[in-house]
C-alpha positions as CSV (number, residue, x, y, z in Angstrom):
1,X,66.4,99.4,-42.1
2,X,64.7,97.4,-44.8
3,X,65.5,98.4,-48.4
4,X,63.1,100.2,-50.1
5,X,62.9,97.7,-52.6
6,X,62.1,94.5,-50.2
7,X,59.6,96.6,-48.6
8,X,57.8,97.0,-53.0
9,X,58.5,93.5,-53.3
10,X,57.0,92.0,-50.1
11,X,53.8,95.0,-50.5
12,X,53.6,93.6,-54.2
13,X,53.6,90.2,-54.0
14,X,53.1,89.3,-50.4
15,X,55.0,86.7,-50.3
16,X,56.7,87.2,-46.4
17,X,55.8,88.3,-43.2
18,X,56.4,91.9,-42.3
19,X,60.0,92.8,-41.9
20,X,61.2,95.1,-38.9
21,X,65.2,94.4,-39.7
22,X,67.4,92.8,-42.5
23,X,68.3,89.9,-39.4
24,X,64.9,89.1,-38.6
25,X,63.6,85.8,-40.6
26,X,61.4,86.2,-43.5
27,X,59.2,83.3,-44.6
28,X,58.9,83.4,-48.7
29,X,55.2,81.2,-50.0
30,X,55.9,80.8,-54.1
31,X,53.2,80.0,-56.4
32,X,50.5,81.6,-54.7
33,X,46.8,81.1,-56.5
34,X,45.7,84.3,-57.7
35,X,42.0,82.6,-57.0
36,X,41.7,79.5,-55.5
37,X,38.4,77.3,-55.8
38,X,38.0,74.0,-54.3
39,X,38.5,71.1,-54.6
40,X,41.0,71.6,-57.4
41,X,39.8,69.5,-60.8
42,X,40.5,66.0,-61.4
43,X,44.3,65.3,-61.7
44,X,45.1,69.0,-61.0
45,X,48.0,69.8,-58.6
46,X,49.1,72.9,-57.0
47,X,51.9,72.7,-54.9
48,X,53.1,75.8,-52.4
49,X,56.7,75.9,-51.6
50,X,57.8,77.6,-48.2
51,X,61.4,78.9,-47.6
52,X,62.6,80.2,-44.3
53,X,65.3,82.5,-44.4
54,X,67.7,83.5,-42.1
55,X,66.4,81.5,-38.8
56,X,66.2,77.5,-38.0
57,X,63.1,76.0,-38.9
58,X,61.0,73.0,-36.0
59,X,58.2,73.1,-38.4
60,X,56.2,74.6,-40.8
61,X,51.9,74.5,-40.8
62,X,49.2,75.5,-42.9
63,X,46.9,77.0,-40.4
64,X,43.5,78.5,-41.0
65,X,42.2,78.9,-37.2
66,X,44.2,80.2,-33.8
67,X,44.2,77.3,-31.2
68,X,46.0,73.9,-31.2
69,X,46.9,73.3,-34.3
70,X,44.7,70.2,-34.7
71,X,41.9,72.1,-34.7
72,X,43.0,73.7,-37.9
73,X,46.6,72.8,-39.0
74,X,47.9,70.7,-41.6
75,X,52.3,70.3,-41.8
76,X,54.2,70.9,-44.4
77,X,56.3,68.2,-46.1
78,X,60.4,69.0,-45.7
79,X,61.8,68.9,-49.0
80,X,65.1,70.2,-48.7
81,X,67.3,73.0,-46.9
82,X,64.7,75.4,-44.7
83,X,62.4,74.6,-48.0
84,X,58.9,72.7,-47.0
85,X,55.6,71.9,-49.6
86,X,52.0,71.4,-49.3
87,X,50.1,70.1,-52.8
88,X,46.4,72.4,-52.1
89,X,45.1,68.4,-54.0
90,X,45.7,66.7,-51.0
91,X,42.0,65.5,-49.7
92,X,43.7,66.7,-46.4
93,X,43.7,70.3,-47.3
94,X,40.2,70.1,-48.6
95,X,39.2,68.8,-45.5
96,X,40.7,71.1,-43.3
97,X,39.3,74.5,-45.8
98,X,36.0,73.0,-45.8
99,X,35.6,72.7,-42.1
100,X,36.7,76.3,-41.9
101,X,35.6,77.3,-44.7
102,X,33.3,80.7,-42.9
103,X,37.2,82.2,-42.4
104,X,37.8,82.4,-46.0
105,X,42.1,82.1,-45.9
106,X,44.8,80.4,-44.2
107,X,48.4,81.2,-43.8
108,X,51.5,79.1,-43.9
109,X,53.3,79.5,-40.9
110,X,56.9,78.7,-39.7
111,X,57.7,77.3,-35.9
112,X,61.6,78.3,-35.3
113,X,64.1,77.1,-33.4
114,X,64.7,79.8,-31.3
115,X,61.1,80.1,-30.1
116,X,59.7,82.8,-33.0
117,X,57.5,82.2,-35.7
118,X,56.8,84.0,-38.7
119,X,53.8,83.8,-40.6
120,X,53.2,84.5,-44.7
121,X,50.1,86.8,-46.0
122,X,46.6,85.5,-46.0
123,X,45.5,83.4,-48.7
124,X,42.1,83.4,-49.8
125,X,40.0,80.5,-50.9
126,X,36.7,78.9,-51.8
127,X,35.1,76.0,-51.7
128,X,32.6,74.8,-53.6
129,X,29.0,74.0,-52.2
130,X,27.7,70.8,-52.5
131,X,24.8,71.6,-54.9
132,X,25.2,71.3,-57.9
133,X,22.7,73.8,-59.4
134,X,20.6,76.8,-58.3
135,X,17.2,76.7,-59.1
136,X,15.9,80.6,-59.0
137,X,12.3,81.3,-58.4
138,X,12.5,84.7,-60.2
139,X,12.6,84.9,-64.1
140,X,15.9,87.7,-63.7
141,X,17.3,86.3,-60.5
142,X,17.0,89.4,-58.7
143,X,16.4,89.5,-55.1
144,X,16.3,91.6,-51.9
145,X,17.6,91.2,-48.8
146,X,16.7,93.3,-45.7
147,X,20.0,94.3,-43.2
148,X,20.6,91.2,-40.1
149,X,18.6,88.7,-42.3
150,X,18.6,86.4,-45.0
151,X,16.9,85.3,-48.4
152,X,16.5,81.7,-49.1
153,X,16.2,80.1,-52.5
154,X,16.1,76.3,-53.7
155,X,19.5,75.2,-54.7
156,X,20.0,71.2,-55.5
157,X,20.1,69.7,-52.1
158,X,18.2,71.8,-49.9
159,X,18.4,76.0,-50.3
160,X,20.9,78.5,-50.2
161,X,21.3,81.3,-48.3
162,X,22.2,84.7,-48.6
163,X,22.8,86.8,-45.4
164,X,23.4,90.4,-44.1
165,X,24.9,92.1,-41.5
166,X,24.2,96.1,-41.0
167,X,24.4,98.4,-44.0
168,X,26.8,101.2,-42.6
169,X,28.4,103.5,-44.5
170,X,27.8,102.4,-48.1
171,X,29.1,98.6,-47.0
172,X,27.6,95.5,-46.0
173,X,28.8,92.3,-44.7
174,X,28.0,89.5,-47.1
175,X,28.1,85.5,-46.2
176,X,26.8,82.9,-48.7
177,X,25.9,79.5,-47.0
178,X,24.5,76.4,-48.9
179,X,22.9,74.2,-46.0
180,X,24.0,72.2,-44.2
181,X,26.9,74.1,-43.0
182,X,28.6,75.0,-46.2
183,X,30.0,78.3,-46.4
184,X,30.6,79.5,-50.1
185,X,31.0,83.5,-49.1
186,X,32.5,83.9,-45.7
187,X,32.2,87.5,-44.8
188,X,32.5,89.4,-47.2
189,X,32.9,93.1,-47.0
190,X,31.0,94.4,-50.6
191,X,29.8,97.6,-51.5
192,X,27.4,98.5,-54.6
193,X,28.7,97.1,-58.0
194,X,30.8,94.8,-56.5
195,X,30.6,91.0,-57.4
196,X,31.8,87.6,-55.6
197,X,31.7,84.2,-57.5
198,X,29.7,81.6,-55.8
199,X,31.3,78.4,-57.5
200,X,29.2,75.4,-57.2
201,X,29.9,71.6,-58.0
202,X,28.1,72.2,-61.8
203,X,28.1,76.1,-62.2
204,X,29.5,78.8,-61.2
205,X,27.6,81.7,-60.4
206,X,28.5,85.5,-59.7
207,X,26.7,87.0,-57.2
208,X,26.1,91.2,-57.5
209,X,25.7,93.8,-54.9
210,X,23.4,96.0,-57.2
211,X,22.5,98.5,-54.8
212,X,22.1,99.2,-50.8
213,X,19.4,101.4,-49.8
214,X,19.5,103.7,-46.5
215,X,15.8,104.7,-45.4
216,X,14.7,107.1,-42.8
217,X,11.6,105.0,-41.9
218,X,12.1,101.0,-41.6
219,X,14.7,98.4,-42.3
220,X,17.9,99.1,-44.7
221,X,18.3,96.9,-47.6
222,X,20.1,95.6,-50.2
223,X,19.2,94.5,-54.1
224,X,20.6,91.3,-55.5
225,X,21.2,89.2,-58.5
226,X,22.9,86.2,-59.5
227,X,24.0,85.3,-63.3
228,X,25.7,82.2,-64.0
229,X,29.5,83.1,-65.0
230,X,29.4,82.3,-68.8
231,X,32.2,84.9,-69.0
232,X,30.8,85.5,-72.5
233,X,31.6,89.0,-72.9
234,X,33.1,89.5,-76.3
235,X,37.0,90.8,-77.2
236,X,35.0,93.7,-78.8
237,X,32.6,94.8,-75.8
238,X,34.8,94.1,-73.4
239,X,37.1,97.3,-73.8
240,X,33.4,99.8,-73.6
241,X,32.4,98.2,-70.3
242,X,36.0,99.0,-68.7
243,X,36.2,102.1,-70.1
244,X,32.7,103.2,-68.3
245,X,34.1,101.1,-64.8
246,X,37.3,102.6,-64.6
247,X,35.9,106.0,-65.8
248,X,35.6,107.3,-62.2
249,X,32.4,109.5,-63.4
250,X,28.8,109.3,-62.4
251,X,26.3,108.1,-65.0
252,X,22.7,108.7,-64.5
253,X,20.1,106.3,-65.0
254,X,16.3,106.6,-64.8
255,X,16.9,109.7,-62.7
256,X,19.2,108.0,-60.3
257,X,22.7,108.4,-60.3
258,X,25.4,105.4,-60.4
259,X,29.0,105.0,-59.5
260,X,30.4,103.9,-62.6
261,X,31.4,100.4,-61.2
262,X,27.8,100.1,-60.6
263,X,26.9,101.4,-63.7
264,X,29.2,99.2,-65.9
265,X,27.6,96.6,-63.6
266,X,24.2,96.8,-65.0
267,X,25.1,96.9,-68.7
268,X,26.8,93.7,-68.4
269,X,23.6,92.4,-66.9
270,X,22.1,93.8,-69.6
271,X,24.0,92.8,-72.2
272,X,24.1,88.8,-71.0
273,X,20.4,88.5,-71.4
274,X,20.4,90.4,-74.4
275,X,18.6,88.2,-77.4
276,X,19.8,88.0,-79.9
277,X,23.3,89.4,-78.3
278,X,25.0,92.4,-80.0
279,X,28.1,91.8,-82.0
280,X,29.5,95.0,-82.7
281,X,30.6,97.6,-80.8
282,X,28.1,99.8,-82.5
283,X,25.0,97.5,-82.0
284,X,26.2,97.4,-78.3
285,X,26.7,100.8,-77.7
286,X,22.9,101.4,-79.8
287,X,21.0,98.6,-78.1
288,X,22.6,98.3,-74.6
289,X,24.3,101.5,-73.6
290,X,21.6,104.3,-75.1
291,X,18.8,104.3,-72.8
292,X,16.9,102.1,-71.0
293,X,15.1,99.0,-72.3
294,X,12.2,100.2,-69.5
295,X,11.0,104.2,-69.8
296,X,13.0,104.4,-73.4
297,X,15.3,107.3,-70.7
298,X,18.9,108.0,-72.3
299,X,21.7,107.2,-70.1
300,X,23.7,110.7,-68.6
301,X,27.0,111.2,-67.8
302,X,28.5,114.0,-65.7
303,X,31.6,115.0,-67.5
304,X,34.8,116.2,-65.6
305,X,34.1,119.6,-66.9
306,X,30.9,119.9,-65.4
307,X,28.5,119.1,-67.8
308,X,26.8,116.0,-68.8
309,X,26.5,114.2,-72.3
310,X,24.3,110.8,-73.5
311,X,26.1,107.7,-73.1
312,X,26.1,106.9,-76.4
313,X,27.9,110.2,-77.6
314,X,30.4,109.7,-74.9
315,X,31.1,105.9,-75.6
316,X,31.5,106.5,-79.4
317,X,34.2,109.0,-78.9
318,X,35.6,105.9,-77.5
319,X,35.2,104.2,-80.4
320,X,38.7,106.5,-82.5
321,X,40.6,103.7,-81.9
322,X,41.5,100.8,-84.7
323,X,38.0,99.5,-86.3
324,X,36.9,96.0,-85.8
325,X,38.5,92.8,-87.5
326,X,35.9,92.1,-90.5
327,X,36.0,88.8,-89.7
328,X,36.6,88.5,-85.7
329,X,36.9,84.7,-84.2
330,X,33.5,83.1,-83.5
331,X,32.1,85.6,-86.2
332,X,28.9,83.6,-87.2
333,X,28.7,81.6,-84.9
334,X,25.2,82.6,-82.3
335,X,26.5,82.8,-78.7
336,X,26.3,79.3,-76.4
């Protein structure tokens, strides 16, 4: 029986492939990329190391699609005992992801010498269109698309394209293709507030899943928007905003309720095309997270108890923890 403490560390880290008995062989992958974008930057290596244990070892692949393995595959380089490599540099391996780049992961996989093979968890990846910039049509970069269709937009050399499958149950497939035949998003299973990067050559961009709307009458559809990924949220706001998405509550805005994931969703939004930007907590929680900027509405929250309170109350009771450095880095200094 496998030991409960192989079975955390292979559900943590998903490093092997599932385990029935101590004797079967495991297949470890170290240095797996938490988020891997390609191609990797100038003079940037990252090398995977595969170990087979406890069975003899014919060959080990990086395969992304079932078939022959030419029609997907790249080997692994021996580099000692059972221990193989693959540097995720090689122009190889970019060619290989980008041809099957709709998939969205590969696996490394391990031939043995008895017959078996035994395959490591998926590994997700991106690569990065060939455009270098996306040119938006709308001021806000917000945009709807209807269920089994697509919206087009310019985007450097030719348009890119965002694409639905049905709206079923809160969830929506989501693929993200920059013509011709790059695949940024492959499939990608989102539901409202979530977000996937879209990393081109120059920029990359986050793309949100703002809301999906059921209707009795006529298509279903869903609302977009796309921000470039500044990732200039501040130390001090930063803290406010996870609060309200980890918060597990429903917030009310307008009239219309929000997951908080959602919810936290839109005051970032906010808060990046804020001018000038709040630097406080205070001046964010005042000018952000108070009402909205369009019918002057306070923000709701329904409490666990029941009831409901403003936003602003219930985010400055969040605020009883240490004050703010005077003097915080990039104090000063207007935001890029």
């Amino acid at each position: 029986m496998t030991s409960c403490g192989t079975l955390l560390q292979g559900l943590l880290f998903g490093s092997f492939a599932t385990v029935v008995d101590p004797a079967d062989p495991k297949l470890l992958v170290e240095n797996i990329p938490s988020q891997l974008i390609l191609p990797l930057p100038a003079g940037t290596n990252h090398v995977l190391t595969a170990t087979v244990v406890g069975g003899g070892t014919l060959s080990v692949w990086l395969r992304v699609a079932e078939g022959p393995r030419s029609s997907g595959g790249l080997p692994l380089r021996e580099v000692g005992d059972n221990r193989f490599q693959i540097n995720l540099a090689d122009p190889a391996v970019l060619e290989v992801l980008r041809n099957h780049a709709a998939i969205g992961q590969f696996h490394i996989i391990a031939d043995l010498d008895d017959g078996r093979r035994v395959q490591g968890i998926p590994i997700r990846y991106v690569v990065q269109a060939r455009s270098g910039r996306i040119d938006f049509p709308w001021n806000d970069a917000a945009f709807t698309v209807y269920q089994r269709s697509s919206a087009n937009f310019p985007a450097g050399n030719g348009s890119l394209a965002v694409r639905l499958g049905d709206i079923t149950a809160g969830e929506v497939v989501v693929t993200v293709e920059s013509p011709p035949g790059t695949t940024i998003v492959g499939s990608q299973l989102m539901r409202a507030g979530e977000q996937v990067l879209l990393p081109l050559s120059e920029v990359t961009y986050v793309l949100i899943l703002e809301r999906l709307v059921n209707r009795l009458l006529g298509e279903d559809y869903a609302e977009f928007r796309i921000i470039p990924n500044t990732g200039r949220q501040t130390h001090r706001i930063e803290p406010l905003l996870k609060d309200i998405e980890t918060s597990g509550l429903v917030f009310v805005r307008n009239g219309q309720e929000l997951p908080a994931e959602a919810f936290a969703t839109h005051l970032r939004l906010k808060y990046e095309h804020a001018s000038p930007r709040p630097r406080t907590r205070q001046e964010f929680i005042t000018q952000i997270a108070s009402r909205s900027s369009t019918t002057g509405e306070p923000y709701r929250v329904r409490l666990e108890t029941g009831g409901t309170s403003d936003v602003r109350d219930w985010l400055e009771e969040r605020l009883q923890g240490p004050t703010e450095p005077s003097n915080p880095p990039g104090a000063g200094v207007p935001p890029k």
